[in-house]
C-alpha positions as a LaTeX table, in Angstrom:
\begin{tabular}{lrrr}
\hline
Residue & $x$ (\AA) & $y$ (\AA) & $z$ (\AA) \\
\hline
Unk1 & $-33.86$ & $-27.99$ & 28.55 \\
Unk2 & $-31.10$ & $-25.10$ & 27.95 \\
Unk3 & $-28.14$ & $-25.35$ & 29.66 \\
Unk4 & $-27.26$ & $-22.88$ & 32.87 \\
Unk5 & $-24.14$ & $-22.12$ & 30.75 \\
Unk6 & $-25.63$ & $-21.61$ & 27.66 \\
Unk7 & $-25.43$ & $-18.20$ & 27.96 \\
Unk8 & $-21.97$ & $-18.11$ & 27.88 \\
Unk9 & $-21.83$ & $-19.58$ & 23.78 \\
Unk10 & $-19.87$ & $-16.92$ & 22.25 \\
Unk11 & $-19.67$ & $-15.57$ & 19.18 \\
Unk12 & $-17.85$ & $-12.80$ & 17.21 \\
Unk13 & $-15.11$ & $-11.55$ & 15.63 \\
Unk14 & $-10.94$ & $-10.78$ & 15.52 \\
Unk15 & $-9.73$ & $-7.60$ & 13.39 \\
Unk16 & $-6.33$ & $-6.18$ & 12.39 \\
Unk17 & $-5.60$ & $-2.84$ & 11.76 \\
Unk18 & $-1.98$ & $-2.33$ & 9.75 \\
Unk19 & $-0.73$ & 1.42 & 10.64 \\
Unk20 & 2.06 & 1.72 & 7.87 \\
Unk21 & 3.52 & 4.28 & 10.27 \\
Unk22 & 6.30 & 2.80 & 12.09 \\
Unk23 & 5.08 & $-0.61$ & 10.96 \\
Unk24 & 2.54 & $-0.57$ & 13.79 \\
Unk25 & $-0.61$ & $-2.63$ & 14.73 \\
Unk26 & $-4.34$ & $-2.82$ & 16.58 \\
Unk27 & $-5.97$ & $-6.12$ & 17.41 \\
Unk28 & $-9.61$ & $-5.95$ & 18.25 \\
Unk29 & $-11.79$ & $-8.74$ & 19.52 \\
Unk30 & $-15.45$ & $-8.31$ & 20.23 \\
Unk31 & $-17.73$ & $-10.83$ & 21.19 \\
Unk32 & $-21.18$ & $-11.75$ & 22.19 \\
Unk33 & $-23.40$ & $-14.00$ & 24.22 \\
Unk34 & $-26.90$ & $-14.11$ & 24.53 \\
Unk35 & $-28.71$ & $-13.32$ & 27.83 \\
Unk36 & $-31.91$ & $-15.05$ & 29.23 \\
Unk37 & $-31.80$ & $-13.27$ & 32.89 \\
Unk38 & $-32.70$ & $-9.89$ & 31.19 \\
Unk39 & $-35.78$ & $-8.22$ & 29.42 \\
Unk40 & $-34.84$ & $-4.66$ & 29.69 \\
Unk41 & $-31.22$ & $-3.18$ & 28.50 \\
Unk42 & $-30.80$ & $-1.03$ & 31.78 \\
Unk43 & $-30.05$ & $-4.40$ & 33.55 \\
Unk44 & $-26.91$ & $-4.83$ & 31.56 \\
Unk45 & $-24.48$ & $-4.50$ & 34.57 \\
Unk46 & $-26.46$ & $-6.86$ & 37.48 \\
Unk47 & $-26.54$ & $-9.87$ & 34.57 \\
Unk48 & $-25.16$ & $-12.92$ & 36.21 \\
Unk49 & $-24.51$ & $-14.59$ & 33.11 \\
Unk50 & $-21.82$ & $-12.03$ & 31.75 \\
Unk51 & $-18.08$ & $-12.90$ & 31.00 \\
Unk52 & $-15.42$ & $-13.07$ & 33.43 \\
Unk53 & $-11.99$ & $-12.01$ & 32.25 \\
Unk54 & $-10.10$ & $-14.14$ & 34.13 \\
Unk55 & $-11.78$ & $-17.26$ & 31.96 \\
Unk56 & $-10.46$ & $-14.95$ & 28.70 \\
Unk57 & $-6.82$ & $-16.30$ & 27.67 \\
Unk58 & $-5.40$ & $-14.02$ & 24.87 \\
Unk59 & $-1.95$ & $-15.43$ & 23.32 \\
Unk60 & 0.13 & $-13.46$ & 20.49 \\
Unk61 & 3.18 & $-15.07$ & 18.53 \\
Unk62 & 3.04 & $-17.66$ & 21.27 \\
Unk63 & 3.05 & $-15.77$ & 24.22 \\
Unk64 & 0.32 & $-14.65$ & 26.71 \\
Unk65 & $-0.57$ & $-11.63$ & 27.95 \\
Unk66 & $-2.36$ & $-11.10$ & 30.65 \\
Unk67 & $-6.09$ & $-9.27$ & 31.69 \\
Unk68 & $-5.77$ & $-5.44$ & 33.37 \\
Unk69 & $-1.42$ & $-6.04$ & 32.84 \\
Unk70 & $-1.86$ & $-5.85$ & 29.07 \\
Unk71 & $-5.84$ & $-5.63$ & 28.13 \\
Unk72 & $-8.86$ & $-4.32$ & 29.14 \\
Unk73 & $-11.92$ & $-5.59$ & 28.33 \\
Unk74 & $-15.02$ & $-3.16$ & 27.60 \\
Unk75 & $-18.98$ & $-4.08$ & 27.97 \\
Unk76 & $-22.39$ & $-3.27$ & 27.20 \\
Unk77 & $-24.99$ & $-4.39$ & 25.74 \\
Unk78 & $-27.49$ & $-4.39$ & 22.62 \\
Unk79 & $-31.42$ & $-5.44$ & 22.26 \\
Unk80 & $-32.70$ & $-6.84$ & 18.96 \\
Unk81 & $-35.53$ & $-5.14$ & 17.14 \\
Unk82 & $-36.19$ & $-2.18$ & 19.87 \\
Unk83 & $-33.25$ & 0.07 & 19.04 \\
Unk84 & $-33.23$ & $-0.87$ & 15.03 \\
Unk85 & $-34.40$ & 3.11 & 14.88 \\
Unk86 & $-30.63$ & 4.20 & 15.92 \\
Unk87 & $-28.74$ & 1.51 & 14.88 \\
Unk88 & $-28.61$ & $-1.32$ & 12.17 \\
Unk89 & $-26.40$ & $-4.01$ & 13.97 \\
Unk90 & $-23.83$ & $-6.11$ & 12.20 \\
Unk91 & $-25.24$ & $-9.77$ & 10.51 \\
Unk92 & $-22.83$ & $-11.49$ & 12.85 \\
Unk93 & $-24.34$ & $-9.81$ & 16.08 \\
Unk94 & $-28.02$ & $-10.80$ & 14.81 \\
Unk95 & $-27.00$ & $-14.56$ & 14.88 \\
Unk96 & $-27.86$ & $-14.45$ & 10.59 \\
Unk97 & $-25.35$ & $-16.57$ & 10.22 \\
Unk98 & $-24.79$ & $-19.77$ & 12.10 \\
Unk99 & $-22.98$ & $-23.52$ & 11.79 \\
Unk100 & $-25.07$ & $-24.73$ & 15.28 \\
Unk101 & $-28.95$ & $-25.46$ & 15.10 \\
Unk102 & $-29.58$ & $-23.28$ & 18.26 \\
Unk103 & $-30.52$ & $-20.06$ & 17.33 \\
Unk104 & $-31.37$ & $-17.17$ & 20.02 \\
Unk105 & $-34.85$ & $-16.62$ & 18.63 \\
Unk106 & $-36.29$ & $-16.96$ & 22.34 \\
Unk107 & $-33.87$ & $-14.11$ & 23.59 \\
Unk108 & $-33.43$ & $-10.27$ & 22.62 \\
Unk109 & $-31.07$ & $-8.87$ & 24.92 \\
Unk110 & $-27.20$ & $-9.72$ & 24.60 \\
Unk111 & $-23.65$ & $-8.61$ & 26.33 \\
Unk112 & $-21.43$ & $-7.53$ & 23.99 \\
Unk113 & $-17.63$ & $-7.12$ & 24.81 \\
Unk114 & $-14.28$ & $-5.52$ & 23.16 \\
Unk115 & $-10.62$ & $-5.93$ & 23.78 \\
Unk116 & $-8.19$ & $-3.37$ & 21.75 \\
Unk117 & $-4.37$ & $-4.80$ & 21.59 \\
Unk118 & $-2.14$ & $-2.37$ & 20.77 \\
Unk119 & 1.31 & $-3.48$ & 18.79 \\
Unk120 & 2.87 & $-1.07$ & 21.42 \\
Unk121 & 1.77 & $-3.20$ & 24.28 \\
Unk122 & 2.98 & $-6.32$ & 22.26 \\
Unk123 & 6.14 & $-5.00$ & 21.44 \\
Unk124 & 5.74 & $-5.99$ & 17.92 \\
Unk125 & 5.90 & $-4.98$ & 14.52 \\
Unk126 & 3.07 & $-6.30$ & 12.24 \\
Unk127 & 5.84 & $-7.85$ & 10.02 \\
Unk128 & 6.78 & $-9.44$ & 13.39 \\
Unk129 & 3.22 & $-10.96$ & 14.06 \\
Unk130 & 2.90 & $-14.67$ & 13.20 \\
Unk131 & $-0.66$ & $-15.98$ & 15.57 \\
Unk132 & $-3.15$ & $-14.65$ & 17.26 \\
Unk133 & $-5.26$ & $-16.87$ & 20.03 \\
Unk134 & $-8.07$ & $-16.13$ & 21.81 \\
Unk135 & $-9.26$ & $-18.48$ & 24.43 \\
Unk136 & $-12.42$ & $-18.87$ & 26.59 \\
Unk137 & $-11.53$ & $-21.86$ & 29.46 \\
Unk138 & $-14.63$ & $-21.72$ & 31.09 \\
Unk139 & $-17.48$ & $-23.04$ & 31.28 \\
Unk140 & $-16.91$ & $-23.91$ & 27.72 \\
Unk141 & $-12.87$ & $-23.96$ & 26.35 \\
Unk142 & $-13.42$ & $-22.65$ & 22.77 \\
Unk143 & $-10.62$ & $-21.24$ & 20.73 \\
Unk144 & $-10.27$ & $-18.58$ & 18.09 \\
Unk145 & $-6.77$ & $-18.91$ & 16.09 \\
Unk146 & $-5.64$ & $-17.04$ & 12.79 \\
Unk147 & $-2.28$ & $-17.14$ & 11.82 \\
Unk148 & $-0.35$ & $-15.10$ & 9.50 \\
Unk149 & 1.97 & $-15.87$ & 6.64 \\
Unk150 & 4.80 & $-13.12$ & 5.11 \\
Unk151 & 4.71 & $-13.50$ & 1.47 \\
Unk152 & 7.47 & $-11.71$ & $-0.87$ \\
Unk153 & 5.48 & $-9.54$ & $-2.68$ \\
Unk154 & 8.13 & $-6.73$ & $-3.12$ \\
Unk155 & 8.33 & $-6.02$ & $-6.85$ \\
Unk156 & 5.81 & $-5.66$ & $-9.19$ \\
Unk157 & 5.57 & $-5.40$ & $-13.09$ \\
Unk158 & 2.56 & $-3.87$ & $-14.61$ \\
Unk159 & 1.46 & $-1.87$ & $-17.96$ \\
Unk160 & $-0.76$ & 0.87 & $-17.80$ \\
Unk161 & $-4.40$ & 0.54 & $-19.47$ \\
Unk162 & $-5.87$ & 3.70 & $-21.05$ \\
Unk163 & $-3.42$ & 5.41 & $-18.96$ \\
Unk164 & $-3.87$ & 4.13 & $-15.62$ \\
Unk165 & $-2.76$ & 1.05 & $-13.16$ \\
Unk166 & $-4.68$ & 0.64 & $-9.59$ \\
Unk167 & $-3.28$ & $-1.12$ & $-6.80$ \\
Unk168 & $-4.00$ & $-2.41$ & $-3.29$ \\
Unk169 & $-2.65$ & $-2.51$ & $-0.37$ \\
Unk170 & $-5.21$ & $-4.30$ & 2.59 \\
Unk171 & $-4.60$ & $-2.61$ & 5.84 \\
Unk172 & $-7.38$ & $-4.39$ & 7.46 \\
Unk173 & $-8.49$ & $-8.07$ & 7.90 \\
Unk174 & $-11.59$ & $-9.57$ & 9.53 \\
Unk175 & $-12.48$ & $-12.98$ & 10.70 \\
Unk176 & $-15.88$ & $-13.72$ & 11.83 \\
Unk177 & $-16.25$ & $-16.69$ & 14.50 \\
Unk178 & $-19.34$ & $-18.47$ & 15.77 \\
Unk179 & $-19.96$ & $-20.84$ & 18.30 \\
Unk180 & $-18.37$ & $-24.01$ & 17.57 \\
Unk181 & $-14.52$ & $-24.23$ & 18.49 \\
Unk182 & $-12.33$ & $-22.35$ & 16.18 \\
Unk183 & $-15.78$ & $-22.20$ & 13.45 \\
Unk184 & $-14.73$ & $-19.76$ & 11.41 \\
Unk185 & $-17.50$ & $-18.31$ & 9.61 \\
Unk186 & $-15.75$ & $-15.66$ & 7.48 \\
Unk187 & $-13.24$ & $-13.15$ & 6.55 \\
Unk188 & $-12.81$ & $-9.95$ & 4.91 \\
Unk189 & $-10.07$ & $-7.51$ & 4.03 \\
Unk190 & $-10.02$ & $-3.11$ & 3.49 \\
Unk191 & $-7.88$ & $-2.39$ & 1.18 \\
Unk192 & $-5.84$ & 1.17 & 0.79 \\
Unk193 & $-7.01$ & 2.07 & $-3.11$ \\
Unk194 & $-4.03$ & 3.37 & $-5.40$ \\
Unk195 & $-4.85$ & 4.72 & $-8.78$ \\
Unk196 & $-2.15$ & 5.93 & $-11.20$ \\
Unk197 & $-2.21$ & 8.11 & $-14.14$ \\
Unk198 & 0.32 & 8.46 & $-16.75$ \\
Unk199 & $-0.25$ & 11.20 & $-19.12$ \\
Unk200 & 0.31 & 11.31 & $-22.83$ \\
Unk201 & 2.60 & 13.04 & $-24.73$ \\
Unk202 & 2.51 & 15.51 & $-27.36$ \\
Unk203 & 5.18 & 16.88 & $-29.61$ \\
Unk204 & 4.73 & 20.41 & $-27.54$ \\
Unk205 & 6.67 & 20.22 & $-24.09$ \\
Unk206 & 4.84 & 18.98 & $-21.18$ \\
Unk207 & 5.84 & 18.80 & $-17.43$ \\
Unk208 & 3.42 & 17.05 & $-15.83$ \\
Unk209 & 3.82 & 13.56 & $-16.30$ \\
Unk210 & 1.54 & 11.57 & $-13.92$ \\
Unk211 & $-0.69$ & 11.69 & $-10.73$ \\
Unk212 & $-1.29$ & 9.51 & $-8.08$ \\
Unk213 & $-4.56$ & 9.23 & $-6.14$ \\
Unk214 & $-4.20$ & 7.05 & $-2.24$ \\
Unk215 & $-8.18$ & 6.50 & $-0.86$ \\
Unk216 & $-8.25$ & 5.12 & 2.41 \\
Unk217 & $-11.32$ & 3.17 & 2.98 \\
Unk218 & $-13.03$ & 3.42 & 6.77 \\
Unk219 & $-13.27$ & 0.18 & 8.72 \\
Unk220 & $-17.12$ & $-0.91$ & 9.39 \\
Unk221 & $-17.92$ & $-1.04$ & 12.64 \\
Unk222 & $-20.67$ & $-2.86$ & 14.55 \\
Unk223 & $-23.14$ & $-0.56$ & 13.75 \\
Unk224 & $-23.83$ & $-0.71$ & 10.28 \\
Unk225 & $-25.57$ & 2.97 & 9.82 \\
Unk226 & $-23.06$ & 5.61 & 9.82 \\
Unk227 & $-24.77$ & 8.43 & 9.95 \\
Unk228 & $-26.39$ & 7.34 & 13.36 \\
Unk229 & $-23.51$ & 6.26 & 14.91 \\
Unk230 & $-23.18$ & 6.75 & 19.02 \\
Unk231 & $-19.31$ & 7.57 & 18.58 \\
Unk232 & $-19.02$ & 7.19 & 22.59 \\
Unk233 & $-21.29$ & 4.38 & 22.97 \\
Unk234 & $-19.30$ & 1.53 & 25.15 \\
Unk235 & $-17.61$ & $-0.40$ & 24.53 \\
Unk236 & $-16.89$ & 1.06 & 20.87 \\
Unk237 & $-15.58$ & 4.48 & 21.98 \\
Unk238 & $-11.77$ & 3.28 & 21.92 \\
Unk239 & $-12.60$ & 1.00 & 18.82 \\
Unk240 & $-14.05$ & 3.67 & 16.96 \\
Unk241 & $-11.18$ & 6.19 & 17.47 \\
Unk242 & $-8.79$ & 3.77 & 15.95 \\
Unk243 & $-10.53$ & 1.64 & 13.58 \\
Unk244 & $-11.61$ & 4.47 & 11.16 \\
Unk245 & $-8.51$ & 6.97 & 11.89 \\
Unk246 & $-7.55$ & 7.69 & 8.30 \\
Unk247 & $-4.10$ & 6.69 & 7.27 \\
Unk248 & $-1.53$ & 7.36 & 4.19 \\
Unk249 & 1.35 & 5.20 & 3.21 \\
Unk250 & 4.46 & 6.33 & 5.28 \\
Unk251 & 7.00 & 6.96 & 2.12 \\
Unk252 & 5.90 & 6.77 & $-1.64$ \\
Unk253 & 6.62 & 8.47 & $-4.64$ \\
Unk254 & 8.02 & 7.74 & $-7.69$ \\
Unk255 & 11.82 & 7.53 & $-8.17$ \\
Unk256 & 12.71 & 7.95 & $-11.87$ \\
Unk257 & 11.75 & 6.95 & $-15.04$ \\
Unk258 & 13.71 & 5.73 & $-18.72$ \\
Unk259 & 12.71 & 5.01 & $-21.90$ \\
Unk260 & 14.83 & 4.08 & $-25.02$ \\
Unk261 & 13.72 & 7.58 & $-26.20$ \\
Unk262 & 15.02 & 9.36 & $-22.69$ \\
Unk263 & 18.43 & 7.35 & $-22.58$ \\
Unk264 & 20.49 & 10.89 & $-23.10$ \\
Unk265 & 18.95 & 12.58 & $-20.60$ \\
Unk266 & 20.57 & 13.54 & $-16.99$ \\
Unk267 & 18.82 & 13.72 & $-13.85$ \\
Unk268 & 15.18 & 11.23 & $-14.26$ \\
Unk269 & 15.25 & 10.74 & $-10.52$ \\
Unk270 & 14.54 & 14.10 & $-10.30$ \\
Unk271 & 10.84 & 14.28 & $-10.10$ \\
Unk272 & 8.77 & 16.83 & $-8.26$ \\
Unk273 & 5.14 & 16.37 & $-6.20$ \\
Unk274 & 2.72 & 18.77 & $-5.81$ \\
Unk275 & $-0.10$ & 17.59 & $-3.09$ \\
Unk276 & $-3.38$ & 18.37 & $-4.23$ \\
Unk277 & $-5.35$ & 16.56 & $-1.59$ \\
Unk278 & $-4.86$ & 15.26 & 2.01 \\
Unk279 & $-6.19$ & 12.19 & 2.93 \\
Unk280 & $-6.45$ & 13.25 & 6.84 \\
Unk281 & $-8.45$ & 16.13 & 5.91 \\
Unk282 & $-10.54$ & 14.01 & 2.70 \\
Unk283 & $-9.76$ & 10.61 & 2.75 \\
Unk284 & $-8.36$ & 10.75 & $-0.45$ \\
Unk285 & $-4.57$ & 11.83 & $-0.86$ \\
Unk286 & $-3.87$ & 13.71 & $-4.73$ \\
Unk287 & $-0.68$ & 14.39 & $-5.76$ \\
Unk288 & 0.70 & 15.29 & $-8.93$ \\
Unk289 & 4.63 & 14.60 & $-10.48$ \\
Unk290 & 6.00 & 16.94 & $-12.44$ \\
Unk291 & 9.51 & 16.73 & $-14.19$ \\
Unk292 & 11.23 & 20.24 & $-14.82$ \\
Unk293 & 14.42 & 20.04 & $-16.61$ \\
Unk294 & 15.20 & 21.72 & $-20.28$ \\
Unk295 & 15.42 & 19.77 & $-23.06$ \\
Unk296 & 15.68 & 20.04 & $-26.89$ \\
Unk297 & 15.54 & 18.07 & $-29.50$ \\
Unk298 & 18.64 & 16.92 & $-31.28$ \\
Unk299 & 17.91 & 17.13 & $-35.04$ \\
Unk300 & 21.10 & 15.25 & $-36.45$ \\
Unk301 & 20.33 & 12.36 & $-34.09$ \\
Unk302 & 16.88 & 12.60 & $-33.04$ \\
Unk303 & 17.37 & 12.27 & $-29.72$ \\
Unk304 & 15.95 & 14.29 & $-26.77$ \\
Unk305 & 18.66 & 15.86 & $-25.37$ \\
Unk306 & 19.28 & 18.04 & $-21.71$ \\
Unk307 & 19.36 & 21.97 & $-22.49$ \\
Unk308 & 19.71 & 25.40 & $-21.21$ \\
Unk309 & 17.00 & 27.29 & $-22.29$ \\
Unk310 & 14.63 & 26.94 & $-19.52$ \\
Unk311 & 11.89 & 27.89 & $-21.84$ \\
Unk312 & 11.64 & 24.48 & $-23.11$ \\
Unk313 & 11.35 & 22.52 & $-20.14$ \\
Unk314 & 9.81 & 18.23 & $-19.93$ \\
Unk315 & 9.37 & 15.56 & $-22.06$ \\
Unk316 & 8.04 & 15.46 & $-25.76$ \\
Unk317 & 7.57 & 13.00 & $-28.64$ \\
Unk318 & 10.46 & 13.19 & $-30.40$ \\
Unk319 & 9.69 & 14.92 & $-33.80$ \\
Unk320 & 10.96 & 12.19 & $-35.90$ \\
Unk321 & 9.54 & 9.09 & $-33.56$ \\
Unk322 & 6.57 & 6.82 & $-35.36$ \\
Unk323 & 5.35 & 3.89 & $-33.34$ \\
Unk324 & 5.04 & 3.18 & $-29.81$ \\
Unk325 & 7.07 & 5.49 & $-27.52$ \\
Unk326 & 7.74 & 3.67 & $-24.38$ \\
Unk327 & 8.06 & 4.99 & $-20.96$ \\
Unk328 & 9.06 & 3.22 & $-17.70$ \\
Unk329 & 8.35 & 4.43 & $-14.46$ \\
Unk330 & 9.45 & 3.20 & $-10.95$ \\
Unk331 & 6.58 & 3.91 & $-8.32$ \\
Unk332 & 7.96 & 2.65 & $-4.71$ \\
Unk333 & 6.14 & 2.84 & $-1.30$ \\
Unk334 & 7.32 & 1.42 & 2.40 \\
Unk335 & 5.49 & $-0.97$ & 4.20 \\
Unk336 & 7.37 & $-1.00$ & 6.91 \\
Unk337 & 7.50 & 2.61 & 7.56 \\
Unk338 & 11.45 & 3.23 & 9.18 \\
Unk339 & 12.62 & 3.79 & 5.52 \\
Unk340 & 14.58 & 0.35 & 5.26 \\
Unk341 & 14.79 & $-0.72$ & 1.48 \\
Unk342 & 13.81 & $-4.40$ & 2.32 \\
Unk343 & 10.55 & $-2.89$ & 3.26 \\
Unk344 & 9.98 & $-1.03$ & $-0.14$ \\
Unk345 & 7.38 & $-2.45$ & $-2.83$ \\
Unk346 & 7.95 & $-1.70$ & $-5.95$ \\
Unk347 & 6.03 & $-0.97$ & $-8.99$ \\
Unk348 & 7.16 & $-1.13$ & $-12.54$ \\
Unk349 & 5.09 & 0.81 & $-14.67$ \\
Unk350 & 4.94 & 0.79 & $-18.79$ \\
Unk351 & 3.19 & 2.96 & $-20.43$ \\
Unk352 & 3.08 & 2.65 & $-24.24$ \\
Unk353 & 1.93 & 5.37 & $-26.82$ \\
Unk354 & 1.41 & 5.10 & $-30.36$ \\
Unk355 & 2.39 & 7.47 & $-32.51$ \\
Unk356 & 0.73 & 7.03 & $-35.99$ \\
Unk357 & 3.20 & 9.34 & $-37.97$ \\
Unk358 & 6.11 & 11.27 & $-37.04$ \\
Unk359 & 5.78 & 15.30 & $-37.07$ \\
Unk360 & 8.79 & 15.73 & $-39.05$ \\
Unk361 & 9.62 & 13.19 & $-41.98$ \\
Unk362 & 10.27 & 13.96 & $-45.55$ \\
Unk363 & 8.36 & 11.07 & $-46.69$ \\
Unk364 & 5.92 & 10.28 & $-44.03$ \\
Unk365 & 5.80 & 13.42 & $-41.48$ \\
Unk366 & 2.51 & 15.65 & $-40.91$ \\
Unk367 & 5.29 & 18.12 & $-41.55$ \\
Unk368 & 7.13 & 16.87 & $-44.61$ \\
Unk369 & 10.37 & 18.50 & $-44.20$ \\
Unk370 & 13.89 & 17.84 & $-44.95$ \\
Unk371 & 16.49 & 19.53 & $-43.13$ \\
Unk372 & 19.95 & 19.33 & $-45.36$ \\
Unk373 & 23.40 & 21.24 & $-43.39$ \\
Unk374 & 24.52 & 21.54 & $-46.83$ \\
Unk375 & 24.38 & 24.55 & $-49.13$ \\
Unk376 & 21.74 & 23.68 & $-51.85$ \\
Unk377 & 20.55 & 25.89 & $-54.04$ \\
Unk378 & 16.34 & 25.79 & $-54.42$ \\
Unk379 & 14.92 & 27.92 & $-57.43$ \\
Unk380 & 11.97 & 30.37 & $-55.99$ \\
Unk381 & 12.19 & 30.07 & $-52.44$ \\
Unk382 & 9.29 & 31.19 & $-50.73$ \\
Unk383 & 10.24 & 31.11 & $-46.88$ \\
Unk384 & 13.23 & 31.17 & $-45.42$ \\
Unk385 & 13.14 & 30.22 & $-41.52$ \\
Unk386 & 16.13 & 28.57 & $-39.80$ \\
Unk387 & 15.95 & 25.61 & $-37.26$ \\
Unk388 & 14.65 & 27.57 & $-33.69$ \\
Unk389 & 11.89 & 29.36 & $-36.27$ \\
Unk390 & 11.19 & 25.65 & $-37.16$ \\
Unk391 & 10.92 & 24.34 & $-33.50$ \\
Unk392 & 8.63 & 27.03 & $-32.62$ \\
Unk393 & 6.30 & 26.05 & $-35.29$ \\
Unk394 & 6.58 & 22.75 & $-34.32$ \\
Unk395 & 5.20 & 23.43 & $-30.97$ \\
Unk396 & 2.46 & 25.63 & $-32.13$ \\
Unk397 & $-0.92$ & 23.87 & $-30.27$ \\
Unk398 & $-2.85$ & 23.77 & $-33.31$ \\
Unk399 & $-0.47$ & 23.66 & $-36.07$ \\
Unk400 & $-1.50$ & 27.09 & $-38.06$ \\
Unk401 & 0.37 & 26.93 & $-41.66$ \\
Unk402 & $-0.28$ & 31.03 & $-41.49$ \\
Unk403 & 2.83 & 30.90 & $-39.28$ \\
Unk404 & 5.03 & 30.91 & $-42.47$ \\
Unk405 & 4.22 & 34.02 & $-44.01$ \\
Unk406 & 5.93 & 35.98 & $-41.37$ \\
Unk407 & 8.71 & 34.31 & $-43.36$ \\
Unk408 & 7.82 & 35.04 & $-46.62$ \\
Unk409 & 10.52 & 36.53 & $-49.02$ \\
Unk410 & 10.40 & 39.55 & $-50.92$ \\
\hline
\end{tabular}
């Protein structure tokens, strides 16, 4: 014989959704209960077996807060198998998974509830939020509890593979709950999606040195079939609006970059983005960093050195370098979005190129020339170039020997 309060076994599910925007927050709980005194879904609102809000107790970081004061509560209701045309409902609202051995199999229709939280009505930051509890006291007292832990996760030291690094940065968690008192029967995380790019050198200057791509993943909802989504349909019109509102991180960029190779050079911090892509208009945020400043190459050292001929402007492989040629780059982004360093993560980038042979080397070079400041007589010269002749050539993109003869001598 099933119980007159049966009906009132709930089941669903908490989410968090991280804004990185002022450090901000949305709690959503939705729920479900199966309903026996119904056949038809017009009959949603005259069911005598839906929730009351005043047996709801919702507690954050300790502290309660309190039904129509701080929360509303939303309702409707969904049939199984005679709406499967316009919607494909969530596993967890189909009873698929379940640690009771009553399953609903007898019943089709079922209320469904949601309760958005916002961090503004809490007064909280999300690095502020510790608990979250949500309480049903009667007929049956069941519990729902997650609590969070900080971790110190604020630097970061990584090497780039062919070229690249990715990176996450979850901005949404789920926890599925069934019927039994705090029965967890999952969780999930979204994740922000970061992909950098280094480029590679060559021994002709380059400016562009590295772009960044930022996807924001949408949040699932309870329906399960985008494209047939009601957008409006209660009580998911407020849930929908926020839960897959894209987002970017607040501040991020990188702030310089060094390099045995680049230890003469002035102003690395100085790096400049050019957005390619926004991610409220795409979902995917492009940018590209560029690095302007003229430079030469020091032959007497060979060193990269600042300049003044803005002709010759970026980074090159030093003409004489064989071997790897490291460069580090500092990638930072807040969390906490009010531009306070102890909100900052920070990635440490390497990216390491090998350089079979140097371009210039009178033993080993692709170009085997030696460059003497000394008078020295050499019996029948052919060419005679001097060193910004030779630094053109150097840059030519192919190499084209035919260069020379505009340097022949008579």
């Amino acid at each position: 014989m099933r119980s007159r309060y049966f009906g009132k076994l709930i089941r669903g599910r908490i989410e968090i959704k991280r804004f990185f925007n002022n450090d901000q927050f949305v709690i959503s709980i939705t729920f479900a209960t199966p309903d026996w005194g119904h056949s038809h879904y017009s009959d949603t609102i005259r069911s005598a077996q839906r929730i009351d809000p005043k047996d709801l107790l919702i507690s954050v970081n300790g502290k309660h807060f309190e039904h129509e004061k701080d929360w509303k509560i939303s309702s409707n209701g969904y049939t199984l198998g005679e709406r499967d045309q316009f919607i494909t409902i969530d596993p967890l609202f189909k009873y698929e998974n379940t640690n009771i051995e009553f399953k609903p199999e007898d019943v089709k229709y079922f209320n469904l509830y949601n309760i958005i939280l916002t961090s503004k009505k809490l007064n909280l930051k999300f690095k502020e939020l510790k608990s979250i509890v949500f309480q049903q006291t009667y007929p049956n007292h069941e519990i729902w509890e997650i609590k969070k832990e900080n971790l110190d996760l604020n630097e970061h030291y990584l090497t780039t593979v062919n070229n690249k690094i990715n990176f996450n940065i979850a901005d949404y968690y789920s926890f599925d709950f069934g019927e039994i008192d705090n029965d967890l029967l999952g969780s999930s995380k979204s994740y922000i999606d970061g992909e950098i790019i280094i480029n590679d050198l060559e021994h002709k200057n380059k400016t562009y040195l590295a772009n960044i791509k930022i996807k924001d993943n949408k949040t699932r909802t309870f329906n399960k079939t985008p494209e047939l989504e009601y957008k409006n349909w209660a009580p998911f019109s407020v849930y929908n609006d926020i839960f897959t509102r894209h987002q970017s991180l607040s501040k991020n960029g990188f702030e310089s970059f060094s390099g045995e190779q680049w230890n003469n050079l002035n102003n690395r911090d100085k790096l400049s983005r050019e957005v390619i892509s926004n991610i409220y208009t795409s979902g995917q945020e492009i940018n590209k960093y560029y690095w302007n400043e003229p430079t030469e190459f020091n032959y007497s050292t060979k060193q990269i050195n600042n300049s003044n001929n803005f002709d010759s402007r970026g980074l090159f492989i030093p003409y004489s370098h064989m071997g790897n040629l490291s460069t580090h780059f500092k990638y930072q982004f807040d969390l906490g979005g009010e531009n306070k360093p102890i909100d900052f993560v920070k990635l440490n980038i390497s990216h390491k190129q090998k350089i079979d042979k140097p371009l210039l080397d009178a033993s080993y070079g692709k170009i085997k020339l030696e460059i003497n400041d000394d008078s020295i007589e050499v019996p029948n010269v052919k060419y005679s170039l001097d060193s910004k002749e030779i630094e053109s050539f150097v840059k030519l993109n192919p190499l084209d020997v035919r260069y020379f003869e505009r340097f022949a001598k008579k």
